[in-house]
C-alpha positions, 0 to 999 in steps of 0.5 A: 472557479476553473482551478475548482473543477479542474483539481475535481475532475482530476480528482475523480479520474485518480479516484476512478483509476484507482479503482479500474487498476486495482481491478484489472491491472495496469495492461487490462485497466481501460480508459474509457471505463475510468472516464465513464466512472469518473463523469468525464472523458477520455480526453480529459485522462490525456490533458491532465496525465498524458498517458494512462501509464502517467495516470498510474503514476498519479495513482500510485503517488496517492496510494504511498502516501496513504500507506507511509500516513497511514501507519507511522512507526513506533519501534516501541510497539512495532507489533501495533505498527503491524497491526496498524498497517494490516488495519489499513490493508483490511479497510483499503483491500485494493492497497494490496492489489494495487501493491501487487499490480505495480510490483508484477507490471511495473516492478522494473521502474526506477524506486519511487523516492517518497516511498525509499525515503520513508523506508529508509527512515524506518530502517533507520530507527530500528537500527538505532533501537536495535543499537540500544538494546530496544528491538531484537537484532536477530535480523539485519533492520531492513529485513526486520522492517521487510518482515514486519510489513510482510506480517501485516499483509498476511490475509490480503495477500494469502491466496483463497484457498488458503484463507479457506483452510484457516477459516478466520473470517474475523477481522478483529481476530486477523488484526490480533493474529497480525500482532501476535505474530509480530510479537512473536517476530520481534521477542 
């Protein structure tokens, strides 16, 4: 039964902290905020992660593994790829800042190796589908993949103003102007 409640407790800190850090960044993410979200204390942020540095680890080990589980390549249909992607981003809006986040406050840590790996991965098929004629090889593969998951973060990462200017509130016409631009991307 302990095991239970430790793994719950931690989870709910996780699932706190990721909420405290989408919101106010790593630097402006407070303990005792995430503590009292979580129904627990701030010693318990200690004994299960160390550091508040550690528990943005904890947090960001969850959020790659959402993202690569999330939407699975297919170089067949890599405009759905993107739209599958930019789904996730609509239906997960604090994936992006956290994405965010981590790249302005810890953007000079080592590379997280899960996430390299599954890159690399999807590098590596688009490469191979470009060798068979399947996928443009106007761009190099790794830029291509760069541009793709670009594409599918277009309205989580694009300033107010400018979603205030282009006045497409629609999700579902946002998801088809994702995959109509990486259609066109990729022709």
């Amino acid at each position: 039964m302990p095991t239970r409640d430790a793994e719950a407790t931690r989870r709910r800190l996780i699932d706190a902290a990721r909420a405290e850090f989408a919101e106010h960044g790593i630097a402006g993410a407070r303990v005792d905020r995430i503590a009292a979200n979580a129904d627990a204390n701030k010693a318990q942020i200690y004994h299960y992660f160390g550091s508040k540095d550690r528990l943005f680890d904890a947090v960001w080990e969850a959020v790659v593994e959402q993202i690569v589980e999330a939407a699975p390549i297919d170089v067949e249909d890599l405009a759905g790829f993107a739209e599958r992607l930019a789904a996730t981003y609509a239906q997960h809006p604090d994936l992006v800042r956290l994405i965010t986040w981590q790249r302005l406050e810890r953007g000079g840590d080592p590379t997280h190796a899960h996430a390299v790996h599954s890159t690399q991965g999807n590098v590596d098929v688009i490469t191979r589908a470009q060798a068979a004629g399947l996928v443009t090889d106007r761009f190099e593969a790794g830029v291509l993949f760069a541009l793709v998951i670009h594409i599918a973060a277009l309205w989580g990462m694009s300033s107010p103003d400018v979603l205030a200017v282009v006045g497409l509130a629609d999700a579902d016409k946002r998801l088809e102007v994702v995959r109509e631009a990486a259609a066109a991307l990729l022709a």
